[in-house]
DRENLO-440655 format. One record per atom (N, C-alpha, C): residue number from 1; residue in three letters; x negated, y negated, z negated. Coordinates in Angstrom, 2 decimals. Layout:
<NUM,ALA,<X,Y,Z>>,
...
! end
This chain:
<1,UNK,<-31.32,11.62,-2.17>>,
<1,UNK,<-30.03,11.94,-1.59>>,
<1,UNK,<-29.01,10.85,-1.92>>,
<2,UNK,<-29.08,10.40,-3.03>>,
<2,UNK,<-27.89,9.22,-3.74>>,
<2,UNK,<-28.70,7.76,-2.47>>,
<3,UNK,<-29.60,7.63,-2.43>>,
<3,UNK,<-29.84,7.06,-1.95>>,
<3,UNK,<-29.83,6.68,-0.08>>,
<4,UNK,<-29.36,7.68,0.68>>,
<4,UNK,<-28.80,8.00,1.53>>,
<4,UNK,<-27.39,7.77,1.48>>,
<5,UNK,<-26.45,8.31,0.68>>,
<5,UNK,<-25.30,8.11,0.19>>,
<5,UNK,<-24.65,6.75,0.21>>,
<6,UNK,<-25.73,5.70,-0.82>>,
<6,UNK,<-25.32,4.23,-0.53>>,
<6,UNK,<-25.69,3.60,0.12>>,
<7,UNK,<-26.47,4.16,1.34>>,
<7,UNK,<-26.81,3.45,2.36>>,
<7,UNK,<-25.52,3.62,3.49>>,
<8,UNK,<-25.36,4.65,3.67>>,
<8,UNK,<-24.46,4.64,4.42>>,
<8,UNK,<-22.58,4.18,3.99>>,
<9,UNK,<-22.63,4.42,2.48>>,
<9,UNK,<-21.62,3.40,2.15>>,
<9,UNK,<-21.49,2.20,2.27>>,
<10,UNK,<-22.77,1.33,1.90>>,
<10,UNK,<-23.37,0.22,2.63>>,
<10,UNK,<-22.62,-0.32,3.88>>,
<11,UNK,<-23.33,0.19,4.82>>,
<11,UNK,<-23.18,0.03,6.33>>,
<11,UNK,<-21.69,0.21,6.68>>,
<12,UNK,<-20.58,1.20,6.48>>,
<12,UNK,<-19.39,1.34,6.05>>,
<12,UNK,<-18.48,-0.35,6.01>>,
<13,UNK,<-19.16,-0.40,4.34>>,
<13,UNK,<-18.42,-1.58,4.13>>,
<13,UNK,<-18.56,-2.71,5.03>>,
<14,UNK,<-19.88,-2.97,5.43>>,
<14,UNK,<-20.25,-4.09,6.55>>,
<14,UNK,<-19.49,-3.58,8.08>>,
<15,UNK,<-19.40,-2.67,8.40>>,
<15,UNK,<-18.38,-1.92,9.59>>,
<15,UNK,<-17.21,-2.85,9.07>>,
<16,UNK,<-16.43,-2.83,8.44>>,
<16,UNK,<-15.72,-3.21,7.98>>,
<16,UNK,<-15.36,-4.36,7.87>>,
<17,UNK,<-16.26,-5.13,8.14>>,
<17,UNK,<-15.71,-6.83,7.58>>,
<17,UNK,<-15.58,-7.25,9.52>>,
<18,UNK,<-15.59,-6.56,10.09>>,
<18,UNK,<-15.36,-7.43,11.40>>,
<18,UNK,<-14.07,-7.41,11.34>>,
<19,UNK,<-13.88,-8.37,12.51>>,
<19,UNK,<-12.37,-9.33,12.56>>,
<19,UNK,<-11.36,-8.02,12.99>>,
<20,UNK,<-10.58,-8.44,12.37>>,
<20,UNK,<-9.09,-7.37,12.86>>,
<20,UNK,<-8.92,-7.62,14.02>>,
<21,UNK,<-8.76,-8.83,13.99>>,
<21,UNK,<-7.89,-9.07,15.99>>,
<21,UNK,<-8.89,-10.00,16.62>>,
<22,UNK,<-9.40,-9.67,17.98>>,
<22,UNK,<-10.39,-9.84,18.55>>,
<22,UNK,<-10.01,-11.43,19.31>>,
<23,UNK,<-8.80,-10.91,19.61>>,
<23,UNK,<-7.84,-12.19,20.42>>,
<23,UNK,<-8.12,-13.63,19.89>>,
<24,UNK,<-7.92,-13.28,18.40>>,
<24,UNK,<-8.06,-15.15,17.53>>,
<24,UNK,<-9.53,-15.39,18.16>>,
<25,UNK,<-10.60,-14.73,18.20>>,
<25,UNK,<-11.94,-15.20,17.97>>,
<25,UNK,<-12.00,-15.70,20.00>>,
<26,UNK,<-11.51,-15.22,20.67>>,
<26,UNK,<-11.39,-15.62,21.90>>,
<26,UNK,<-10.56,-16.54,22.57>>,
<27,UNK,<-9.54,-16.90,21.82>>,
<27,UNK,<-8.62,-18.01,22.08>>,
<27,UNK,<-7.38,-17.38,22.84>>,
<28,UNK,<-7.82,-16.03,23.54>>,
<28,UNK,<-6.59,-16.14,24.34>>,
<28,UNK,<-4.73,-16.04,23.17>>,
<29,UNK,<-4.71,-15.97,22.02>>,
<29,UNK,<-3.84,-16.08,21.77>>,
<29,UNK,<-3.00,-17.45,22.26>>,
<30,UNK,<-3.99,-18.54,21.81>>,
<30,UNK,<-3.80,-20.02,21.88>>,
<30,UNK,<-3.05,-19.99,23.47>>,
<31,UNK,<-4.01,-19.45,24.05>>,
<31,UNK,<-3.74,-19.37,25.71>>,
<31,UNK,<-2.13,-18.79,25.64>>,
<32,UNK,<-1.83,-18.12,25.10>>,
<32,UNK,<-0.71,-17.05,25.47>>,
<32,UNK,<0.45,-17.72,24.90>>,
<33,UNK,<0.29,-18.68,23.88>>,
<33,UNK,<1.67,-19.16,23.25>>,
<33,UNK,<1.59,-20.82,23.93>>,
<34,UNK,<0.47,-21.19,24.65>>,
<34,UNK,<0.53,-22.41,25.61>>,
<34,UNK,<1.88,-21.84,26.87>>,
<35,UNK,<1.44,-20.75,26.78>>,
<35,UNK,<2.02,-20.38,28.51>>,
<35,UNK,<3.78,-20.24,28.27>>,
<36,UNK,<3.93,-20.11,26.92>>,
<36,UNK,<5.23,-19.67,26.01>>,
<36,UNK,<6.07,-20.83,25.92>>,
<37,UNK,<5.45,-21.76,25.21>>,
<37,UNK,<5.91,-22.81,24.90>>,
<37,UNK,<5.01,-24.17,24.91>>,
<38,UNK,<5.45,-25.23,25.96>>,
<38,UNK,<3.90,-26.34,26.03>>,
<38,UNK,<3.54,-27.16,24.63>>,
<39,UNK,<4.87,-27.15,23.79>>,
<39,UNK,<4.52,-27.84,22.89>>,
<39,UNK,<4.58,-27.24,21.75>>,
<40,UNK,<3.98,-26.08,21.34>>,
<40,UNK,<3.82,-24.80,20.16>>,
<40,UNK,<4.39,-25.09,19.09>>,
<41,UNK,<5.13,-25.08,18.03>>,
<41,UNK,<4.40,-25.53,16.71>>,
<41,UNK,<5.16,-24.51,16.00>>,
<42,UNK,<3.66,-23.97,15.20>>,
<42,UNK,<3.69,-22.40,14.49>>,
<42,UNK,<4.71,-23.41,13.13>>,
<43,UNK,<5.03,-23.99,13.01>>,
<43,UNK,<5.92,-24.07,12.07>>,
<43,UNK,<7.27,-23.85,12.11>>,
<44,UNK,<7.89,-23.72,13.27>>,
<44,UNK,<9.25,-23.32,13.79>>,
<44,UNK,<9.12,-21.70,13.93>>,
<45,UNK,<9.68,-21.67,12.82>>,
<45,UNK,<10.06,-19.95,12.28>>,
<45,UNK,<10.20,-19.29,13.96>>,
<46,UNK,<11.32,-19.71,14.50>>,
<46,UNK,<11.65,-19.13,15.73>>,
<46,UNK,<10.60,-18.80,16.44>>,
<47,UNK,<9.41,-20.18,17.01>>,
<47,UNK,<8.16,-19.99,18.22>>,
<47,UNK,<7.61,-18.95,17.45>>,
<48,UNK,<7.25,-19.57,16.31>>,
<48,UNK,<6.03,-18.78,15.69>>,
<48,UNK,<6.73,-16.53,15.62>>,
<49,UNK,<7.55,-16.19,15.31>>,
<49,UNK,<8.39,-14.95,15.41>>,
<49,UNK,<7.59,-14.62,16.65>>,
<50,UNK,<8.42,-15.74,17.95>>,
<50,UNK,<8.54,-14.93,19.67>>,
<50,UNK,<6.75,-15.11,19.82>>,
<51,UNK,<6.25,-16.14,19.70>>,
<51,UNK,<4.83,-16.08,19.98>>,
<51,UNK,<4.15,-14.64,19.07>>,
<52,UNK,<4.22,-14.23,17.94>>,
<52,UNK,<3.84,-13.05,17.52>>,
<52,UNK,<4.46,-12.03,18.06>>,
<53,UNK,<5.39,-12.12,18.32>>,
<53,UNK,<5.54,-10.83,19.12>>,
<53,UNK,<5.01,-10.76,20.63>>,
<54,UNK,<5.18,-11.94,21.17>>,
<54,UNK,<4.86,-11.77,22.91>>,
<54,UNK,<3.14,-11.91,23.03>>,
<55,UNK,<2.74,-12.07,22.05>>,
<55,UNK,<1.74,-12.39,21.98>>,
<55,UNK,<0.61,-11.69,21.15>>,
<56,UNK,<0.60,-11.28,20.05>>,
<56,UNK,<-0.16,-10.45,19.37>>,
<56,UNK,<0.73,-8.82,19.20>>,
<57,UNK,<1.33,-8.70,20.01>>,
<57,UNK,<2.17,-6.99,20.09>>,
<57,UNK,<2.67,-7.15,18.63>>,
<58,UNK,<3.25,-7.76,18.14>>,
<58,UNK,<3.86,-7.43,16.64>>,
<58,UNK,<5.25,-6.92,16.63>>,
<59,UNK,<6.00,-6.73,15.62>>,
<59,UNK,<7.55,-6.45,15.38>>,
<59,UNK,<7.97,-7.80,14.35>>,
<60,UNK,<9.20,-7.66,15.01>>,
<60,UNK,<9.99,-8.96,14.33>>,
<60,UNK,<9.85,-8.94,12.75>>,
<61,UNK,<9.74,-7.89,11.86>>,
<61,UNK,<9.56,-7.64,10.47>>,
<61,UNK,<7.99,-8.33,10.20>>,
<62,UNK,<7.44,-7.94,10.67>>,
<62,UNK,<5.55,-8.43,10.78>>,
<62,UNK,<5.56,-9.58,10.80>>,
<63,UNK,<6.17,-10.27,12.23>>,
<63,UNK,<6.08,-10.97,12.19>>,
<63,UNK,<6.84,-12.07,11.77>>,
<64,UNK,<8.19,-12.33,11.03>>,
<64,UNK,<8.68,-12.98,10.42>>,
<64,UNK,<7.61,-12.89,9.03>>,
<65,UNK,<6.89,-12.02,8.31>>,
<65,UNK,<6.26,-12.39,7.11>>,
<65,UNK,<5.10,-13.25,7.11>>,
<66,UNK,<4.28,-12.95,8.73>>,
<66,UNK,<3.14,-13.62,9.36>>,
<66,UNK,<3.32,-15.08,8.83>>,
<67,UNK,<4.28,-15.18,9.59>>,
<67,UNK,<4.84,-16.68,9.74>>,
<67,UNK,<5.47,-17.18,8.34>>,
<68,UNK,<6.07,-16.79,7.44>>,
<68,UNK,<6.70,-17.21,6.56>>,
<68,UNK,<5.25,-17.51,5.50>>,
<69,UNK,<4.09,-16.36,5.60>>,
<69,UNK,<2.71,-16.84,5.08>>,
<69,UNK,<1.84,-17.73,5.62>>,
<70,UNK,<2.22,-18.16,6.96>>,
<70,UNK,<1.83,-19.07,7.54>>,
<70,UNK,<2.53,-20.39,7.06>>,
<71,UNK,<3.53,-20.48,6.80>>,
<71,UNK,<4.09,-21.69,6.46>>,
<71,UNK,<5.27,-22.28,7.38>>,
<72,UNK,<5.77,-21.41,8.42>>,
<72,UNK,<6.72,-21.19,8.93>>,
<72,UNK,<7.85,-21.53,7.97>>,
<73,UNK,<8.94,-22.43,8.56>>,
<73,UNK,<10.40,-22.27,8.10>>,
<73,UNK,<11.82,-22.24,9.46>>,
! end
């Protein structure tokens, strides 16, 4: 029975390690902040904010920390 138990805790944790946001692994983010701005750069606090929001559905709180851990100023 224990052994059932950590199998399926197991499998759980591996459920688990897939990607949060499907978007990065497909590019269309890249796509979506091209269409935003031609010349991006996630380092301008401002793009990087409007591109997380218009772009990955975020809120300005989210995403000002996104970016400020990104390296945003």
């Amino acid at each position: 029975m224990r052994a059932i138990i950590i199998i399926v805790l197991c499998a759980a944790a591996l459920a688990a390690c897939t990607p949060e946001n499907s978007n990065e692994i497909t590019g269309s983010i890249g796509i979506c902040t091209r269409q935003l701005y031609s010349a991006f750069n996630p380092k301008d606090m401002k793009q990087c904010v409007a591109a997380c929001i218009a772009c990955e559905r975020g809120v300005t709180t989210t995403c000002y920390t996104s970016c400020t851990l990104k390296g945003a100023h």
